[in-house]
C-alpha positions as CSV (number, residue, x, y, z in Angstrom):
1,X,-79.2,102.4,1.3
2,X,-79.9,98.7,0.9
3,X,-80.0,96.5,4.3
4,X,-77.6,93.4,4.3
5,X,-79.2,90.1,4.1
6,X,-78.6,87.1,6.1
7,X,-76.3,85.4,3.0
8,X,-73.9,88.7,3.7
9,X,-73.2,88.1,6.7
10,X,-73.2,84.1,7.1
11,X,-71.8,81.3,5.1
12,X,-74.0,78.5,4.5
13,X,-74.1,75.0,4.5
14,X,-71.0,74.6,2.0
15,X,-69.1,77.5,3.2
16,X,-70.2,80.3,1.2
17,X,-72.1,83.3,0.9
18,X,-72.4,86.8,-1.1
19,X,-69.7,89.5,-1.0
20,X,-71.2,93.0,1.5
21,X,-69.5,95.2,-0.1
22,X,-71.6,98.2,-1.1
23,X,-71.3,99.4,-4.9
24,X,-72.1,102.9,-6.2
25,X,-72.7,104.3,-9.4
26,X,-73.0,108.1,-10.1
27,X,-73.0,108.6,-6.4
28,X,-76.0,106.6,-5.4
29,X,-76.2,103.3,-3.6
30,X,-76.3,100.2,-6.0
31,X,-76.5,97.2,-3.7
32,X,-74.2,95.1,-3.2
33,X,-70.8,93.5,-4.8
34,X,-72.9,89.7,-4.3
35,X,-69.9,88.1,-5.8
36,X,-69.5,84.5,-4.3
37,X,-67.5,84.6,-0.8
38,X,-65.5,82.1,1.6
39,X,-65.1,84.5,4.8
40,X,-64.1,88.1,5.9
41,X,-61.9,90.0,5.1
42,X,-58.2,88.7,5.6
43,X,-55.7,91.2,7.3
44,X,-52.7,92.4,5.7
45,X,-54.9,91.9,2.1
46,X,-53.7,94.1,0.3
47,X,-56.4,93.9,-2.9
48,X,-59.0,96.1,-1.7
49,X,-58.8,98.7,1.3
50,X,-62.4,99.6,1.6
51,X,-65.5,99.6,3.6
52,X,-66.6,96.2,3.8
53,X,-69.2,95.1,6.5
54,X,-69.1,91.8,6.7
55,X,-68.1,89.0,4.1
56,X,-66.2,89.7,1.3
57,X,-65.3,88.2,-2.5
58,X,-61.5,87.3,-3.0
59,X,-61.1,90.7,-5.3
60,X,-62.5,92.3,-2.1
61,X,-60.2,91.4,0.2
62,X,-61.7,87.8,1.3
63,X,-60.3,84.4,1.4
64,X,-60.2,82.9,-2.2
65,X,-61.7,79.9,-1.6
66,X,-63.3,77.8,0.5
67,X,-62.0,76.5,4.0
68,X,-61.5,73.0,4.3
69,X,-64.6,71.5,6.0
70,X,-67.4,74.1,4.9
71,X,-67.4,76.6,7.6
C-alpha cells in the first residue's frame, strides 16, 4: 500500500491539496484518487461513503471549492 504524502494530508499556500482516497484496480492498491482538494470530508455528504484518510476531492465527499481566505 502506498504511504500518504504531505499534500494528502495538508492544504497549501492557496488552500489546496490532492484527494487521499485510495483507488484499486483488480484488487490491488493503485495509489491514490490525487484529484484537486479544498478540505475533509464534509458530514452528512452524501456523494461518497468510503474510506477516506484525510483530504478529499468534491466527488469524494470534500468541500467543492476553496474556503474564502486560503486555508
Amino acid at each position: 500500500m502506498a504511504y500518504l504524502s504531505e499534500h494528502h494530508k495538508v492544504l497549501n499556500e492557496a488552500g489546496e491539496g490532492r484527494c487521499s482516497v485510495p483507488m484499486w484496480q483488480g484488487g490491488v492498491p493503485a495509489g491514490f484518487c490525487d484529484k484537486v482538494a479544498y478540505g475533509k470530508q464534509e458530514p452528512g455528504q452524501n456523494r461518497y461513503d468510503g474510506y477516506c484518510p484525510a483530504l478529499a476531492c468534491f466527488g469524494h465527499g470534500g468541500p467543492i471549492a476553496r474556503k474564502e481566505g486560503g486555508k
